[in-house]
Backbone of each chain as ProteinMPNN parsed JSONL, in Angstrom:
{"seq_chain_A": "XXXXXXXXXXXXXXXXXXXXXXXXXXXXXXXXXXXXXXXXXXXXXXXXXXXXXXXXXXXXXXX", "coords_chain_A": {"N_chain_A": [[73.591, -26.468, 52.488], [73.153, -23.397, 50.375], [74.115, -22.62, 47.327], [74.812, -20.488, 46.807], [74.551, -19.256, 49.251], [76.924, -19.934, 50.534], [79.162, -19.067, 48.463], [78.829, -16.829, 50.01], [79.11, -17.076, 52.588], [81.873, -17.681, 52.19], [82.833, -15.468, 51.469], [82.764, -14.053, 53.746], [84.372, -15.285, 55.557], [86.684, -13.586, 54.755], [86.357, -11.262, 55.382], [86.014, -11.362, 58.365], [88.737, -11.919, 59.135], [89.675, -9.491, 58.205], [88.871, -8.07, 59.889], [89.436, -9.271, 62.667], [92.082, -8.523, 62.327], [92.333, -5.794, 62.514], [91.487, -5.538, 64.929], [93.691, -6.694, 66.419], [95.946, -4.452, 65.343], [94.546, -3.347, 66.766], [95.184, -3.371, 69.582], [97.754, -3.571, 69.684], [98.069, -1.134, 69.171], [97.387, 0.399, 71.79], [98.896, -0.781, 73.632], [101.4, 0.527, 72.723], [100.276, 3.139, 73.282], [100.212, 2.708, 76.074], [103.068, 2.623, 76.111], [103.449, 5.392, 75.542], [102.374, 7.033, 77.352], [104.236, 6.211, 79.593], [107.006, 7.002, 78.8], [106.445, 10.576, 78.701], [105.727, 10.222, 81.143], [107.963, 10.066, 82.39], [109.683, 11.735, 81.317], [108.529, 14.137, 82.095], [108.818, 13.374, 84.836], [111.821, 14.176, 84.404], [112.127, 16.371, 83.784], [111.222, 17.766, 85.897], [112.701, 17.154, 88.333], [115.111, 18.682, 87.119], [114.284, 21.264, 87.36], [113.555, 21.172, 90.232], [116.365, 21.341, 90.707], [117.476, 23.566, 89.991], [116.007, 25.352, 91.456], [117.516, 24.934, 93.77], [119.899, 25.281, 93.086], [120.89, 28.405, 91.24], [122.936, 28.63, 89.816], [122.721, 27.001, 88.282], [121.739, 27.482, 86.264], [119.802, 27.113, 83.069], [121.772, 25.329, 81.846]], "CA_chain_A": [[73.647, -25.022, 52.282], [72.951, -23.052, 48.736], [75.547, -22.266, 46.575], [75.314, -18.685, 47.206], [75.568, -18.551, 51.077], [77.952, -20.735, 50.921], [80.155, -17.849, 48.736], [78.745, -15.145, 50.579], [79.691, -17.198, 53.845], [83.303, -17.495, 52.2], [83.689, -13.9, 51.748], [82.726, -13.334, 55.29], [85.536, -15.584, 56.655], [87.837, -13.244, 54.319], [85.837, -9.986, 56.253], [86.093, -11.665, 59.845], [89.963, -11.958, 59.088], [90.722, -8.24, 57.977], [87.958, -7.581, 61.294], [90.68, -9.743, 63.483], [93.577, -8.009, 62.035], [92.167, -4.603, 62.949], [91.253, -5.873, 66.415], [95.01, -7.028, 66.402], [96.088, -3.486, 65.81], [94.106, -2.198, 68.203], [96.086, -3.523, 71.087], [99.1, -3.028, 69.606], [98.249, 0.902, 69.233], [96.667, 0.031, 72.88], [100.318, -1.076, 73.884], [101.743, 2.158, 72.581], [99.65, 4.053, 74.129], [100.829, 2.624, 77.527], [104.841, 2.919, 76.184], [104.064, 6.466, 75.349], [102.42, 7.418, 78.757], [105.267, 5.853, 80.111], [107.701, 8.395, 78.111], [106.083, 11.194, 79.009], [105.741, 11.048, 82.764], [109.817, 9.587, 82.826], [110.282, 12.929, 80.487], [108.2, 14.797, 82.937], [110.139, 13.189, 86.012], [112.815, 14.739, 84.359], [112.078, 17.691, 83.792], [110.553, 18.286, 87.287], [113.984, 17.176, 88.986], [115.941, 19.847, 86.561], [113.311, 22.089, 88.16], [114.409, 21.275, 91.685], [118.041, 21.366, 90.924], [117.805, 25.213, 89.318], [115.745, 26.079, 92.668], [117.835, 24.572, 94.743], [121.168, 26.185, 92.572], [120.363, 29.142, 90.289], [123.669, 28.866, 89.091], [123.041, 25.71, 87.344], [120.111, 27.512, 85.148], [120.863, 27.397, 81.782], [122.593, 24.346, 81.545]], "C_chain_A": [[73.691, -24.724, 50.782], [74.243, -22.599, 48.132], [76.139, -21.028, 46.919], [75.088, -18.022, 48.653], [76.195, -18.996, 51.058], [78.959, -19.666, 50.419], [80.027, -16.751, 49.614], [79.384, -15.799, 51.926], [81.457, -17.304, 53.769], [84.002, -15.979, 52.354], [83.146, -13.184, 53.203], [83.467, -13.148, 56.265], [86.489, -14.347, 56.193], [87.473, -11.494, 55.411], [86.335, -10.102, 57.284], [88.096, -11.874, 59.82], [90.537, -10.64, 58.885], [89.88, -7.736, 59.359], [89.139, -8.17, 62.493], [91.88, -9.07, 63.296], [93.597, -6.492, 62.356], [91.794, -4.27, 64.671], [92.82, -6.281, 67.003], [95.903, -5.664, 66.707], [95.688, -2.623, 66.577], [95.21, -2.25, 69.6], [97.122, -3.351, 70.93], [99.252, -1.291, 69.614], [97.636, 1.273, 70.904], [98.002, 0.48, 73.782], [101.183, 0.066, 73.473], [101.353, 3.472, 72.798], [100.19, 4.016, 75.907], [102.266, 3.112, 77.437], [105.002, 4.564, 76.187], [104.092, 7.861, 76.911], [103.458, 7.827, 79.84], [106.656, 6.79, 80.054], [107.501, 8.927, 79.012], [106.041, 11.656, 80.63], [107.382, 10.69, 83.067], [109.729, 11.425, 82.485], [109.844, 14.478, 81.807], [108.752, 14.891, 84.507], [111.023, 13.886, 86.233], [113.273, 15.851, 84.577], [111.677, 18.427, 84.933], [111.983, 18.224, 88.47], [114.767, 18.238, 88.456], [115.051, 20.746, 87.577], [114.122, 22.451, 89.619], [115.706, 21.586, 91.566], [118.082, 23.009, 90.758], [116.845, 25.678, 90.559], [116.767, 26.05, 93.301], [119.658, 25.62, 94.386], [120.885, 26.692, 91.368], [121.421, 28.824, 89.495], [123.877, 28.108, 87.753], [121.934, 25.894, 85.815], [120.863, 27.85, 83.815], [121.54, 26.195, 81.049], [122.106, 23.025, 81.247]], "O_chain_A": [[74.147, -25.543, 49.984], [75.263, -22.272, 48.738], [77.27, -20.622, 47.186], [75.296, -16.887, 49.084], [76.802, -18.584, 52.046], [79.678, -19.153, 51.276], [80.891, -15.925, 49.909], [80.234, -15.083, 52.455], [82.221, -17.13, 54.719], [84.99, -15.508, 52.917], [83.186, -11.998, 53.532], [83.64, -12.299, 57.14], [87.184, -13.922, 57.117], [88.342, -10.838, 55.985], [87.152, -9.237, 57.598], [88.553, -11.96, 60.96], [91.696, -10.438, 59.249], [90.47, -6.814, 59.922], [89.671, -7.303, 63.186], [92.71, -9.084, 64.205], [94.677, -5.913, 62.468], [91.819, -3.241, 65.346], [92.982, -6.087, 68.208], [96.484, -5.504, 67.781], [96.141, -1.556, 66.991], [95.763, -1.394, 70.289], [97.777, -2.942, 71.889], [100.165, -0.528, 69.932], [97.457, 2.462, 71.169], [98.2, 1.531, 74.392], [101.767, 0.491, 74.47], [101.899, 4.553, 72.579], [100.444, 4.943, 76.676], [102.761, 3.822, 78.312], [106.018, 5.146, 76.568], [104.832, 8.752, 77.328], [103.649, 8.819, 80.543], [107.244, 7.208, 81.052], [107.894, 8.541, 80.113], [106.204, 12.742, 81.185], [107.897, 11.161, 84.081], [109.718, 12.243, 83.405], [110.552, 15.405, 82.199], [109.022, 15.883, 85.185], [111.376, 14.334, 87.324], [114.243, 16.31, 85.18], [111.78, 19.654, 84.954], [112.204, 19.117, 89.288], [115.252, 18.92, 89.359], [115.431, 20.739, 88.748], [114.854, 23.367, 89.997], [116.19, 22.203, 92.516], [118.819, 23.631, 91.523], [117.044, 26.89, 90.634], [117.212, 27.165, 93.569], [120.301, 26.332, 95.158], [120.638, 25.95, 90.417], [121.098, 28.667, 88.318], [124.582, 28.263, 86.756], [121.547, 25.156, 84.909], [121.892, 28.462, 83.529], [121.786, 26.164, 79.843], [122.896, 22.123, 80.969]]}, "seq_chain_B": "XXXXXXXXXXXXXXXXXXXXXXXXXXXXXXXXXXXXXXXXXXXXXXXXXXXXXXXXXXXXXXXXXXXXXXXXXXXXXXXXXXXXXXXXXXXXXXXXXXXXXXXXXXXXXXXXXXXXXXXXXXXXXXXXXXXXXXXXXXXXXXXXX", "coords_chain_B": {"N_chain_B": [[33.18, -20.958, 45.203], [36.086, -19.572, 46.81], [39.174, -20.701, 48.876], [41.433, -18.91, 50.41], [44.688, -18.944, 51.68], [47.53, -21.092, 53.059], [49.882, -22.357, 51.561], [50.999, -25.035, 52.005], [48.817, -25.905, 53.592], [46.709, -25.997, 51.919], [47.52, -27.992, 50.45], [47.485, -29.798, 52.218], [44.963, -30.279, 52.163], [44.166, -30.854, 49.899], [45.323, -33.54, 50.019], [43.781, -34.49, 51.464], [41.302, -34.565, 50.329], [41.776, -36.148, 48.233], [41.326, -38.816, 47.712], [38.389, -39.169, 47.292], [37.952, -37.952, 44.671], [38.41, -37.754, 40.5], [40.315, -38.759, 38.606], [40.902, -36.861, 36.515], [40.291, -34.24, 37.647], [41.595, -34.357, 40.193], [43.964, -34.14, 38.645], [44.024, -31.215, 37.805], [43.844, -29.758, 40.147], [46.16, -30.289, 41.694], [47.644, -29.241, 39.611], [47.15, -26.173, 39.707], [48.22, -26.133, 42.35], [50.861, -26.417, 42.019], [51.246, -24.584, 40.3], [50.913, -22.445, 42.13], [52.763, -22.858, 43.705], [55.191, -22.526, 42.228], [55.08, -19.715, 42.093], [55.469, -18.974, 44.636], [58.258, -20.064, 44.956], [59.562, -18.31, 42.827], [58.93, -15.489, 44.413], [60.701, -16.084, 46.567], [63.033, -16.308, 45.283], [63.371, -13.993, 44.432], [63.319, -12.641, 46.812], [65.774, -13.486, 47.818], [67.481, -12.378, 45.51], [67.457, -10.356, 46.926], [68.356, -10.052, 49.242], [71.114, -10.719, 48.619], [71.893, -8.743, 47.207], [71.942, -6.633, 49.401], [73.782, -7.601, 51.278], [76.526, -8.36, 50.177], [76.823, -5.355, 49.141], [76.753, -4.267, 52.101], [78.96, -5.811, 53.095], [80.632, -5.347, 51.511], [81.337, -2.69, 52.225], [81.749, -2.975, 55.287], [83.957, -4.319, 55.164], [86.062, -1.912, 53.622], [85.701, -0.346, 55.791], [87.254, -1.852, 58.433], [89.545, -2.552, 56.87], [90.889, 0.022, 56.63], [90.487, 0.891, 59.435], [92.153, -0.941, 60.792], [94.609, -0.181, 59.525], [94.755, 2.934, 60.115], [95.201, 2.018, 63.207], [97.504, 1.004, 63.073], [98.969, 3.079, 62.173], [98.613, 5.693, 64.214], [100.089, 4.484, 66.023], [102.418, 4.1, 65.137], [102.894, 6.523, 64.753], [102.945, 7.452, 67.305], [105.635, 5.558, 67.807], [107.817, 7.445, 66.962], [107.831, 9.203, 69.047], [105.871, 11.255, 67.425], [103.353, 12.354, 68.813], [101.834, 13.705, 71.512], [100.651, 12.411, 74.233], [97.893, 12.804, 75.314], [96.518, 13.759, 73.065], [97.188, 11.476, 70.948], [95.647, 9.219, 73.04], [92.851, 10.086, 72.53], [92.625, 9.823, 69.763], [92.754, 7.203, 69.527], [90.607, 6.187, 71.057], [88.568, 7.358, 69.231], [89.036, 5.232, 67.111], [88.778, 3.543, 68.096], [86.05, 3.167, 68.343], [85.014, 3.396, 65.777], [85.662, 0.4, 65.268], [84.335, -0.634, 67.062], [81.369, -0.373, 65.823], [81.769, -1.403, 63.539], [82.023, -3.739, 64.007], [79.501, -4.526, 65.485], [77.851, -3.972, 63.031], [78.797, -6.458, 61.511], [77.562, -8.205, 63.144], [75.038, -7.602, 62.223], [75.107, -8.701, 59.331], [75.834, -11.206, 59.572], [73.503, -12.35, 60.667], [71.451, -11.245, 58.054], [72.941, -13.053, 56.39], [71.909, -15.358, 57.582], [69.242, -15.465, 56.753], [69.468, -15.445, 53.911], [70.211, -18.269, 53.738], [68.285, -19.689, 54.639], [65.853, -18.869, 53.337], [67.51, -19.774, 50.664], [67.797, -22.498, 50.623], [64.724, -23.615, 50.999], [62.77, -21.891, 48.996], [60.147, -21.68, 48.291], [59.159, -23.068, 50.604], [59.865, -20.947, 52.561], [58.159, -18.464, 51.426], [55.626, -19.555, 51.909], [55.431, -19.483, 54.44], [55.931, -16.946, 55.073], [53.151, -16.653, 53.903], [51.813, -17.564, 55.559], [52.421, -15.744, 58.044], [50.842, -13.392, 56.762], [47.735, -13.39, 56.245], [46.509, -12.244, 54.073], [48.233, -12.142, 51.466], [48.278, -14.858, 50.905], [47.784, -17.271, 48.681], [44.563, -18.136, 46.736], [42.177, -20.581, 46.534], [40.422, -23.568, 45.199], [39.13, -25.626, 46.244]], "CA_chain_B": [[33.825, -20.093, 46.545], [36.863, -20.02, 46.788], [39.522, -20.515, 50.183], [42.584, -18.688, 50.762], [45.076, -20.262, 52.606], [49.122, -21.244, 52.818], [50.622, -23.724, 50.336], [50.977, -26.034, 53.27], [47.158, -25.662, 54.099], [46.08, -26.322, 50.577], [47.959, -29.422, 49.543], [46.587, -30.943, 53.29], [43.185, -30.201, 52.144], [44.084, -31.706, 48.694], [45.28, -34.387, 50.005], [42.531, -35.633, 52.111], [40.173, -34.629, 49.103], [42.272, -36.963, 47.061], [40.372, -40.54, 47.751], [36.885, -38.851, 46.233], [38.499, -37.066, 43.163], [38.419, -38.518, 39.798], [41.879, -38.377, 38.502], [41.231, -35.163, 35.763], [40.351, -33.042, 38.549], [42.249, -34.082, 41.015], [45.366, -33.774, 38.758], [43.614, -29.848, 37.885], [44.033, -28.941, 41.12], [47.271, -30.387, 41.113], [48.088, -28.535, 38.605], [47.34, -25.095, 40.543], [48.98, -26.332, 43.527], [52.092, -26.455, 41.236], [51.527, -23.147, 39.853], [50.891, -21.397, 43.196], [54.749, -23.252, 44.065], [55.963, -21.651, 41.484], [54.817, -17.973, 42.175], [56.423, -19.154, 45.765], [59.533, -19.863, 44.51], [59.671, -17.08, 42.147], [59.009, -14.605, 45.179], [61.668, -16.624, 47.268], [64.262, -16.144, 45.178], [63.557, -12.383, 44.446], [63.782, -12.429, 47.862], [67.513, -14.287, 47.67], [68.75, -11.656, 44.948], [67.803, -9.033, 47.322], [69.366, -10.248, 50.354], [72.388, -10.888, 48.366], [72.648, -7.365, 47.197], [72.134, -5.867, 50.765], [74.823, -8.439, 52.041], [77.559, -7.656, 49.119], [76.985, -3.912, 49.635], [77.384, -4.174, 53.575], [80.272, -6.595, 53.174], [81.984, -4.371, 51.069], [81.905, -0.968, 53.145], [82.705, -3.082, 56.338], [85.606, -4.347, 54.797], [86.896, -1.358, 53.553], [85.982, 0.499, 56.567], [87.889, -2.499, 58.766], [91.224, -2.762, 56.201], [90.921, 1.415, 56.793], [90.854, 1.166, 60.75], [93.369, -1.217, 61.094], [96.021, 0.609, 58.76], [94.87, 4.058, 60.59], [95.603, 1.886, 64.067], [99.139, 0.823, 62.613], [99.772, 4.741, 61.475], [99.009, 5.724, 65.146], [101.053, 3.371, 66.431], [103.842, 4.383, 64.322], [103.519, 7.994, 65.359], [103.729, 7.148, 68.822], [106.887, 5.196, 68.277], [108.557, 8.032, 66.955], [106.983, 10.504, 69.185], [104.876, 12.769, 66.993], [102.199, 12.856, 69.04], [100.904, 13.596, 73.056], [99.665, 10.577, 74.66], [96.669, 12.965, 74.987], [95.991, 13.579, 71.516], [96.772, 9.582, 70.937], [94.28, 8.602, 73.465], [91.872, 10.457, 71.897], [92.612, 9.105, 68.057], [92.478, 5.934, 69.707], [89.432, 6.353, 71.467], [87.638, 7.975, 67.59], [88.841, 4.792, 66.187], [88.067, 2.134, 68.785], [84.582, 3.317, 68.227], [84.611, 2.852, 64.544], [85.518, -0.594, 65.41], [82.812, -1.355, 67.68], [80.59, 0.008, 64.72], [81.752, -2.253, 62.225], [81.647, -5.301, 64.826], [77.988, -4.347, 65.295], [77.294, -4.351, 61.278], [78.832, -7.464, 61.281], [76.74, -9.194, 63.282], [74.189, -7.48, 61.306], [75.517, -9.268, 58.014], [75.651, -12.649, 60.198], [71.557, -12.495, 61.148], [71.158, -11.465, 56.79], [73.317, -14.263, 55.895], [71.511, -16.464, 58.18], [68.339, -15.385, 56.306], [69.731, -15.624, 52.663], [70.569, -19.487, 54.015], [66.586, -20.036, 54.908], [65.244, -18.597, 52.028], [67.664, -20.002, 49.342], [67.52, -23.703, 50.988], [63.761, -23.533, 50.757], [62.378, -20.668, 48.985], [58.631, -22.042, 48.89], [58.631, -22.751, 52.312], [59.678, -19.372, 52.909], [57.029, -17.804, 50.846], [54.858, -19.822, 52.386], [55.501, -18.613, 56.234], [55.063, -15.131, 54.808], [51.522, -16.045, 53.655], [51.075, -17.817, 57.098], [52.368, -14.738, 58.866], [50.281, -12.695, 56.414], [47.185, -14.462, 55.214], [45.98, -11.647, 52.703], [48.823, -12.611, 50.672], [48.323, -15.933, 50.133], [46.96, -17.973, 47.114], [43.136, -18.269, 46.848], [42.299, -21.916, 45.932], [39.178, -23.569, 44.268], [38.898, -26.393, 47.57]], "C_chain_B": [[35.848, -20.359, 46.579], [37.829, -20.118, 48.332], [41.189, -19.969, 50.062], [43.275, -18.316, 52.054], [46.988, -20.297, 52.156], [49.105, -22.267, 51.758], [50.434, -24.778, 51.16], [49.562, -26.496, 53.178], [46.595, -26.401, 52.874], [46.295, -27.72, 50.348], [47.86, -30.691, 50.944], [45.56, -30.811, 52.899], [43.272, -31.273, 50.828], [44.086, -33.095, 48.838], [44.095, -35.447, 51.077], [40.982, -35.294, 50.865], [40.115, -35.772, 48.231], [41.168, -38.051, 46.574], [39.135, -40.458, 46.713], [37.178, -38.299, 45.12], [38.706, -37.87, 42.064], [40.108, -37.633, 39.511], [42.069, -37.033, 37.473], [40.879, -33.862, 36.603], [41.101, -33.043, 39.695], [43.882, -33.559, 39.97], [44.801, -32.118, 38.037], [44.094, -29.31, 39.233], [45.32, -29.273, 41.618], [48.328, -29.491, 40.68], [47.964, -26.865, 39.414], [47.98, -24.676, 41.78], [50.639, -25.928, 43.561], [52.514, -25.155, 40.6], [51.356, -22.006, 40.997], [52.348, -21.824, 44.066], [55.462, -22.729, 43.421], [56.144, -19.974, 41.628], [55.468, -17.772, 43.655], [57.618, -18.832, 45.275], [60.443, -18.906, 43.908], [59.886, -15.703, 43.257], [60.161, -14.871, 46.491], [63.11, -16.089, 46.517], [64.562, -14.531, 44.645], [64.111, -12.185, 45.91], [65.378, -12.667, 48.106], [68.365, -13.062, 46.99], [68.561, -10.254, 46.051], [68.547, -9.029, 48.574], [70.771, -10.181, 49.833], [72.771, -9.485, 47.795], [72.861, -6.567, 48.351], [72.903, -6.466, 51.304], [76.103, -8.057, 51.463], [77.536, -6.38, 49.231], [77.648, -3.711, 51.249], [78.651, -4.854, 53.695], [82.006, -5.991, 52.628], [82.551, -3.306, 51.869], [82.163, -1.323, 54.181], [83.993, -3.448, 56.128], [86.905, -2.959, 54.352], [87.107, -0.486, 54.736], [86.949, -0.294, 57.897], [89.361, -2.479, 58.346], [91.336, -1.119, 56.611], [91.369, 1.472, 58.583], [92.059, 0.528, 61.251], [94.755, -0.41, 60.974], [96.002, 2.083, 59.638], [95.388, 3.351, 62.536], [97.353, 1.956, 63.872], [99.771, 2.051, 62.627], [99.93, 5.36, 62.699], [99.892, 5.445, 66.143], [102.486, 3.889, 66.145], [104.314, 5.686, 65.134], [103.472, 8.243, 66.861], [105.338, 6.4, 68.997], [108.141, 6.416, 68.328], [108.203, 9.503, 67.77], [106.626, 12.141, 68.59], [103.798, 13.248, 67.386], [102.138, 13.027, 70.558], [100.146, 12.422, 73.131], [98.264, 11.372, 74.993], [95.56, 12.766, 73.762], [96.029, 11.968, 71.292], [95.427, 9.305, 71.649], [92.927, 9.031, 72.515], [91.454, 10.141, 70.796], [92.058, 7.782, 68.812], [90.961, 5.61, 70.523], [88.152, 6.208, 70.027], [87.768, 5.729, 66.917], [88.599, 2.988, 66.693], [86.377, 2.43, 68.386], [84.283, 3.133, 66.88], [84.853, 1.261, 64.28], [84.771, -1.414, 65.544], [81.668, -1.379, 66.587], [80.705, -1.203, 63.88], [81.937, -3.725, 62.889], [80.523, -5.422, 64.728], [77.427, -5.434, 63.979], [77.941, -5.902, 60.973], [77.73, -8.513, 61.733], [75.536, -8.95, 62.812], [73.841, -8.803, 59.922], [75.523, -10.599, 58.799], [74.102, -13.158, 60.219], [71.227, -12.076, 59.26], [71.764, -12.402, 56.163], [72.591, -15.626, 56.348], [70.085, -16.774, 57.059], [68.063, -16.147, 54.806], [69.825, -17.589, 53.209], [69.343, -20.087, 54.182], [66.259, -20.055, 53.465], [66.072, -19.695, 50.859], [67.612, -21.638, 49.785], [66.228, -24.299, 50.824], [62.45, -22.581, 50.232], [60.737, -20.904, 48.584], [57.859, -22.345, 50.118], [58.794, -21.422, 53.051], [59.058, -18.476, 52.741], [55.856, -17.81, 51.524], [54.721, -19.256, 54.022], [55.295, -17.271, 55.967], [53.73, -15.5, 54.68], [50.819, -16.811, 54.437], [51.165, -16.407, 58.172], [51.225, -13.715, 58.623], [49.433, -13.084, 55.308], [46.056, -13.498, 53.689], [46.785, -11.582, 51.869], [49.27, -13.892, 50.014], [47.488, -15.927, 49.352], [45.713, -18.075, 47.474], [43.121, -19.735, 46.073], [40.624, -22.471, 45.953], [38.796, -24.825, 45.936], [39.268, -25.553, 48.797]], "O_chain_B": [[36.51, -21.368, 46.334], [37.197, -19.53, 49.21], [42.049, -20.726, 49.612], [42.862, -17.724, 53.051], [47.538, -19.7, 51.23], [48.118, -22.84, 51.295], [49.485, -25.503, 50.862], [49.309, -27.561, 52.616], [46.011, -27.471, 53.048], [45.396, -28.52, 50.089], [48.045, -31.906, 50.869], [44.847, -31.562, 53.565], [42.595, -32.298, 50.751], [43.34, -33.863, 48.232], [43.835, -36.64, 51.234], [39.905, -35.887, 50.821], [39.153, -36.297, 47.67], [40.467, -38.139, 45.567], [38.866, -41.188, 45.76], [36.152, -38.195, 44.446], [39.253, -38.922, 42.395], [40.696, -36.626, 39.904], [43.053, -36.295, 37.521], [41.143, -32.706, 36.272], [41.344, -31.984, 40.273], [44.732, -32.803, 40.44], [45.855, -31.789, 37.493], [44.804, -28.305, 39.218], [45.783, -28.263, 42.148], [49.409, -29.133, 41.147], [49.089, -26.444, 39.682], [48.239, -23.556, 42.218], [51.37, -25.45, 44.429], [53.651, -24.727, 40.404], [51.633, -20.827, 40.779], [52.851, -21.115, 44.937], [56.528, -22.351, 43.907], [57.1, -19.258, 41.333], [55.944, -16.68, 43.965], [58.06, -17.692, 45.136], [61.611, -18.662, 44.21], [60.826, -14.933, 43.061], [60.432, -13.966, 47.28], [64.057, -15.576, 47.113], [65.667, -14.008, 44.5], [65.194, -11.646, 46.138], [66.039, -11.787, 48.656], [69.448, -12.667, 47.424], [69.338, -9.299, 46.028], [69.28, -8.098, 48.909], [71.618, -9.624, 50.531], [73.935, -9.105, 47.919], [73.85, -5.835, 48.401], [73.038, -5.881, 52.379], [76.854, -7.415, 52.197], [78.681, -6.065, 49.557], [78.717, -3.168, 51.526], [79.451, -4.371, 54.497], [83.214, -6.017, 52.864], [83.723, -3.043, 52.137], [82.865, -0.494, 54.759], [84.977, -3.029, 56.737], [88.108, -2.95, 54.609], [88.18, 0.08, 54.941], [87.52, 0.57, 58.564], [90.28, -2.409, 59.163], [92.432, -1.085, 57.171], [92.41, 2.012, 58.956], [92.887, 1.109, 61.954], [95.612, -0.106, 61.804], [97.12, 2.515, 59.922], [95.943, 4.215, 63.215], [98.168, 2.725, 64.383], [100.933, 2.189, 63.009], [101.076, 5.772, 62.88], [100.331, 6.226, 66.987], [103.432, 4.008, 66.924], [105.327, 5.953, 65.78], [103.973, 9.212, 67.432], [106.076, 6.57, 69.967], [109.044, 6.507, 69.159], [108.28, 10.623, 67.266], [106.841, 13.312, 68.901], [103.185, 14.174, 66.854], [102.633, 11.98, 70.974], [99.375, 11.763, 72.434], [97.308, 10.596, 74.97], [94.521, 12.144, 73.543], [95.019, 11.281, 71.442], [94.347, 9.182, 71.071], [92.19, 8.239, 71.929], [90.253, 10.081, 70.535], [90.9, 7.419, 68.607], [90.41, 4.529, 70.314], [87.257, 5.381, 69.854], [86.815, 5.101, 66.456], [88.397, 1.907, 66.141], [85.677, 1.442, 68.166], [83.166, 2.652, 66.693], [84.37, 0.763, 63.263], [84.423, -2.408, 64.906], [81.036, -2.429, 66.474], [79.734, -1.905, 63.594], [81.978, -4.739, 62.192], [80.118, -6.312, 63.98], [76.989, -6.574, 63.828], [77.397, -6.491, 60.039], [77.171, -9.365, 61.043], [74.749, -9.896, 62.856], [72.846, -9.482, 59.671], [74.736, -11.263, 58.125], [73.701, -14.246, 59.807], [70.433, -12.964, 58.947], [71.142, -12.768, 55.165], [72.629, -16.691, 55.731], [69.833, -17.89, 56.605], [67.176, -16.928, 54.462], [68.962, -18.105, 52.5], [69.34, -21.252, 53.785], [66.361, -20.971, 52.649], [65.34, -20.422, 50.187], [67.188, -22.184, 48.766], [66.265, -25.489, 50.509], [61.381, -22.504, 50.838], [60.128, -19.838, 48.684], [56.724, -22.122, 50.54], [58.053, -20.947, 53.912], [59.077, -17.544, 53.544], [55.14, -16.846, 51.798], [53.759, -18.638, 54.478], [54.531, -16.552, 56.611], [52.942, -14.776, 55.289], [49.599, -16.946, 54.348], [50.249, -16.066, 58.921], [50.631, -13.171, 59.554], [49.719, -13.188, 54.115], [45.299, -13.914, 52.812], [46.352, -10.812, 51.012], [50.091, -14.115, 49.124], [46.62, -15.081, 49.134], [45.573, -18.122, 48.696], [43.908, -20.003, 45.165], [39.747, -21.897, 46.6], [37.913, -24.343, 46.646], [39.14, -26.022, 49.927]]}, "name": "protein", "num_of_chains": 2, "seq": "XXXXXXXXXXXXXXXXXXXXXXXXXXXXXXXXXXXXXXXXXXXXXXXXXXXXXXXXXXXXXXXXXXXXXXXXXXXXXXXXXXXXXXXXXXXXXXXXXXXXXXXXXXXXXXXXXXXXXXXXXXXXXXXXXXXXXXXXXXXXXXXXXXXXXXXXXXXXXXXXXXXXXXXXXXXXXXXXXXXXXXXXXXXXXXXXXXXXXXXXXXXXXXXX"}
């Protein structure tokens, strides 16, 4: 191989390494995407049981 | 008359000419054989600096646009831990920036198939000349045999 693919093939590995490390954060922002889902419908759970409780007793609205 | 023809082509014709040739004309034609390798080579390695600028340009803007997507995955990320955002809105960032991913996966394997090239050419850049003026024989050399 020539001198100069040989650097250009070095600075490729250094490319294909910040390309892996962004493929890396993907799944981790992937993975926080599932935790936040997750939140959200608990939070929504929650808030849907308060719901029922203030039908079920007005008195409790408010609280 | 003259015959034009590949580099290849020529220096088989030369050499079965050889046997009958006195030695000041065969080393004449020789001698043109040598100078139509050179105008190879010469157009080989133009070829080389230009691959290597279209490779160094693309290498650069996927990298920065790569070190950029990552750090904007991380920042997402973040503002989901502390929830600043709707897992709608998230999906959706994350959606924008999976796709600038795929993009710059693409262009990579772009830059893989021009590196492959730059690796042809600069390994043999007369034989590479030469397959151009087999692919395209109104750009080869015209030769006196």
């Amino acid at each position: 191989m020539g001198a100069r693919t040989d650097h250009v093939r070095q600075q490729l590995a250094t490319l294909r390494g910040t390309v892996t490390e962004a493929q890396q954060a993907r799944l981790k922002a992937e993975d926080a995407l599932a935790a936040l889902e997750e939140r959200e419908a608990r939070r929504a759970a929650r808030s849907g049981s308060k719901s029922d409780l203030a039908v079920k007793y007005p008195a409790l609205r408010g609280r | 008359m003259s015959v034009q023809s590949s580099i290849a082509q020529a220096r088989a014709r030369l050499a079965d000419l050889a046997p009958g040739l006195n030695p000041a004309v065969y080393g004449a034609l020789q001698a043109e054989l040598e100078a139509s390798e050179a105008v190879a080579r010469q157009r080989g390695e133009s070829h080389v600096t230009d691959l290597l600028g279209r490779v160094n340009e693309t290498r650069q803007t996927l990298h920065a646009e790569a070190a950029e997507v990552r750090d904007a995955f991380d920042a997402l990320a973040a503002q989901a831990e502390v929830g600043l955002i709707s897992a709608s809105d998230y999906a959706a960032e994350l959606r924008k920036l999976e796709g600038r991913l795929a993009q710059a996966l693409n262009r990579t394997d772009t830059l893989d198939n021009l590196t492959g090239q730059l690796a042809e050419v600069e390994d043999d850049p007369v034989a590479f000349t030469d397959r151009l003026y087999d692919r395209y024989p109104s750009l080869a050399p015209e030769w006196s045999w």
